[in-house]
C-alpha positions in Angstrom: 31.4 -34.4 18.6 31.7 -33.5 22.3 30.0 -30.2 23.6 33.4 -28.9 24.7 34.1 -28.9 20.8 31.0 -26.9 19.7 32.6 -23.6 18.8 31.9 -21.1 21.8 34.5 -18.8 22.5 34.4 -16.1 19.8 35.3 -12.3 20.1 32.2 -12.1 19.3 30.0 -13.8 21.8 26.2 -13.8 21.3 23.8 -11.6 23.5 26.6 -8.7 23.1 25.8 -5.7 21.5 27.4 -3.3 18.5 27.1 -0.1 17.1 27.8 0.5 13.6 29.7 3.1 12.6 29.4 5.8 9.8 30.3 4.1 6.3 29.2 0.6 7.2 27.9 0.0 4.3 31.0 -0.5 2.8 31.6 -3.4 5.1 28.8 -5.4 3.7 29.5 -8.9 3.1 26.3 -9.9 2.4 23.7 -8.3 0.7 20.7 -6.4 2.0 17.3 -4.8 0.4 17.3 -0.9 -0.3 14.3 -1.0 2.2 16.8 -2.9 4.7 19.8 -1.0 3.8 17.6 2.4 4.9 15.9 1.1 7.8 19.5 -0.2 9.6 20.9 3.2 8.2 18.0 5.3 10.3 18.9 3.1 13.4 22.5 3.6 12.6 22.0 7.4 12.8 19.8 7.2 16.1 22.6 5.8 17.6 21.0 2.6 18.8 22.7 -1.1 18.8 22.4 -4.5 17.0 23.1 -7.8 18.7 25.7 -10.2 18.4 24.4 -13.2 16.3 25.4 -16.9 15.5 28.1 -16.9 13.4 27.6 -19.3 10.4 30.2 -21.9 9.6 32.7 -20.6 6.8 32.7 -17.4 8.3 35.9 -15.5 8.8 37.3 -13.9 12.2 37.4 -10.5 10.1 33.3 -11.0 9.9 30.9 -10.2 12.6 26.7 -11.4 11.9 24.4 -8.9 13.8 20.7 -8.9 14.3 18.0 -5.8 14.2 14.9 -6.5 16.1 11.7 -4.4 15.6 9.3 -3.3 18.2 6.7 -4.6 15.4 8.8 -8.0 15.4 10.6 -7.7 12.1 14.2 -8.6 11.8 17.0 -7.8 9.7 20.5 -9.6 9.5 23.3 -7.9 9.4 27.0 -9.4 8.3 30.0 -7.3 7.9 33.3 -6.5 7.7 34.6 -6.6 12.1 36.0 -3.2 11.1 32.6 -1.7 10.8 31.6 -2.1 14.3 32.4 1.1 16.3 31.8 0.3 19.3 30.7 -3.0 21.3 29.3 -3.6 24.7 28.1 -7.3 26.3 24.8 -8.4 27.8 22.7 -5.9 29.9 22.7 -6.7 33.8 19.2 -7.4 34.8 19.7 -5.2 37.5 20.4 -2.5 35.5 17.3 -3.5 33.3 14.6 -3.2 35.8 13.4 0.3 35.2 12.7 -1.4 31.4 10.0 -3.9 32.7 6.8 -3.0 33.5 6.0 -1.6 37.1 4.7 -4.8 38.6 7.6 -7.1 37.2 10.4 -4.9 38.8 9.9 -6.6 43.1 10.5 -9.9 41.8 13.0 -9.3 39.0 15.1 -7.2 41.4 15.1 -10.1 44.4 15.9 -12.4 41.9 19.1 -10.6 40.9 20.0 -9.9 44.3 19.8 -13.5 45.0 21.3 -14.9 42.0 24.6 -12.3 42.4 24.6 -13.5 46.2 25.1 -16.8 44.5 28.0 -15.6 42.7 26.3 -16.3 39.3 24.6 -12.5 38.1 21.6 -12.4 36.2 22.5 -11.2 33.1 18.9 -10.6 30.1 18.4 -10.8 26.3 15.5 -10.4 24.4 12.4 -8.2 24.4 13.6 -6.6 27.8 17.2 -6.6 27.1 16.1 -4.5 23.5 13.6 -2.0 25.4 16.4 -1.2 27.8 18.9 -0.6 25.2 16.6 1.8 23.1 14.0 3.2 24.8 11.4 1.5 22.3 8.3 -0.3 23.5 9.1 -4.1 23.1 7.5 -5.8 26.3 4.5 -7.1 26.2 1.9 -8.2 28.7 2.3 -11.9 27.5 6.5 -11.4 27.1 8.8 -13.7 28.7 11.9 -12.8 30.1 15.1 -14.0 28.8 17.7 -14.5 31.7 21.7 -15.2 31.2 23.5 -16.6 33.5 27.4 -18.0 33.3 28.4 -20.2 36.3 31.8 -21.4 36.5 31.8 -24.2 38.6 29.2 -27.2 38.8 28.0 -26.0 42.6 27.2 -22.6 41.4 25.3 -24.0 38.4 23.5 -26.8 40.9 22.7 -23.7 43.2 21.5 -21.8 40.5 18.8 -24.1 38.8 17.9 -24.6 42.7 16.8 -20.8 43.1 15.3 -20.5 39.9 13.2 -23.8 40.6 11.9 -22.0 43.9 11.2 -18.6 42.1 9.2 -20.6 39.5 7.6 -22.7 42.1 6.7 -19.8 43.7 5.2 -17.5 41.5 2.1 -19.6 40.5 1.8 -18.3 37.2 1.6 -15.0 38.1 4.4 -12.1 36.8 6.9 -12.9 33.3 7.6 -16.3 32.4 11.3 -17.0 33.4 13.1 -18.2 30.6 16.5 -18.0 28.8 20.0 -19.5 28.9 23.1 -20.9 31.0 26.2 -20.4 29.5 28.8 -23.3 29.9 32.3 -22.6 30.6 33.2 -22.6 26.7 30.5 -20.1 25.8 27.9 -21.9 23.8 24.9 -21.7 25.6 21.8 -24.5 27.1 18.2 -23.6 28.2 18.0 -23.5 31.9 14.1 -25.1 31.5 15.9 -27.8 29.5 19.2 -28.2 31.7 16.7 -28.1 34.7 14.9 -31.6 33.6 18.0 -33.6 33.2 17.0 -34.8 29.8 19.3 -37.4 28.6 20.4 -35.0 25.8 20.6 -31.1 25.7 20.3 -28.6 22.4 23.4 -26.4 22.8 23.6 -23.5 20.9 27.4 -23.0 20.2 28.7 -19.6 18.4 28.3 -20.9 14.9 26.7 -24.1 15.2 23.8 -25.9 17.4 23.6 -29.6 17.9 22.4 -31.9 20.6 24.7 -33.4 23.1 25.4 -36.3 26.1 23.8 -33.9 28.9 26.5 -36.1 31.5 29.0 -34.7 28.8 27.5 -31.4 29.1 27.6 -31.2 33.4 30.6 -32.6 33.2 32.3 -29.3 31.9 31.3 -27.5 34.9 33.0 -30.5 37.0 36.0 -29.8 34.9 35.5 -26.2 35.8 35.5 -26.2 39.0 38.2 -29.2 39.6 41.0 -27.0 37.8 
């Protein structure tokens, strides 16, 4: 299998978000615990989100997998019916995430979005700070990293890309979050920048149902593809 076949586009992409709406319960397609069941209704009712999850293969396009994180680091999986979603919205800007991070994390975080959108390739997060931002609840830790998303569309935005982020790592000498998180390739499914970075001869890509490890010249070559058309 080539990477371009991992499924990736979905209308429901990973890193998005949902909100349930009243009654969807009724929507369940797979079983949760009464504790479960009352904990997502409570978060339900405070009117806070779940994230988009992998989808599992078998799944129908009428089914959507959704994930509850805990400030305490529990989680609880979530599939339903699509019809039980009321309303959706995609991954959180890092810009617009900066008053989430701690005080001495917000300089750097906000030059790095600057450049990165200069680049034409916005910093996009997911994870602790992406959760702490969407709810108000205290989920970033001292020790946390932060998750970054970024979707270039062409091969000299992803090459100018992992350049920058090289240089902010190089730079930062340990000091500050731990940079981490994702590059989206032009389907959707998803690499490790850190990975992607050191030219491995094969990546772990994380498609919208499935993950398997791929050619990384196949891999680079969809943003060639990308930015030939």
């Amino acid at each position: 299998m080539r990477p371009e076949d991992t499924p990736g586009e979905t209308s429901w992409p990973r890193h998005h978000w949902a909100l349930l709406g009243e009654g969807w319960a009724d929507g369940l397609r797979s079983p949760l615990t009464d504790a479960e069941r009352a904990e997502v209704e409570d978060w339900c009712g405070r009117g806070l989100p779940l994230v988009v999850a992998r989808r599992r293969p078998g799944d129908g396009a009428d089914e959507v997998r959704l994930g509850l994180a805990t400030p305490d680091k529990r989680r609880i999986a979530v599939h339903v019916a699509a019809d039980a979603v009321a309303g959706r919205m995609g991954p959180v800007p890092l810009a617009e995430a900066l008053d989430a991070a701690p005080a001495e994390w917000r300089a750097p975080l906000a030059e790095l979005a600057r450049r990165s959108a200069a680049l034409g390739v916005p910093a996009a997060v997911y994870g602790s700070l992406a959760w702490q931002h969407r709810t108000g609840l205290g989920y970033v830790r001292a020790e946390s990293d932060v998750d970054l998303l970024f979707a270039p569309r062409c091969r000299t935005g992803l090459d100018r890309l992992l350049g920058l982020l090289a240089e902010v790592d190089d730079a930062s000498h340990g000091a500050g979050p731990r940079l981490d998180g994702e590059i989206l390739l032009p389907g959707g499914a998803g690499v490790a920048w850190r990975e992607l970075a050191g030219r491995p001869a094969r990546l772990l890509v994380k498609g919208a149902a499935e993950v398997g490890l791929y050619d990384t010249a196949a891999v680079l070559a969809l943003f060639a593809n990308v930015e030939a058309a």
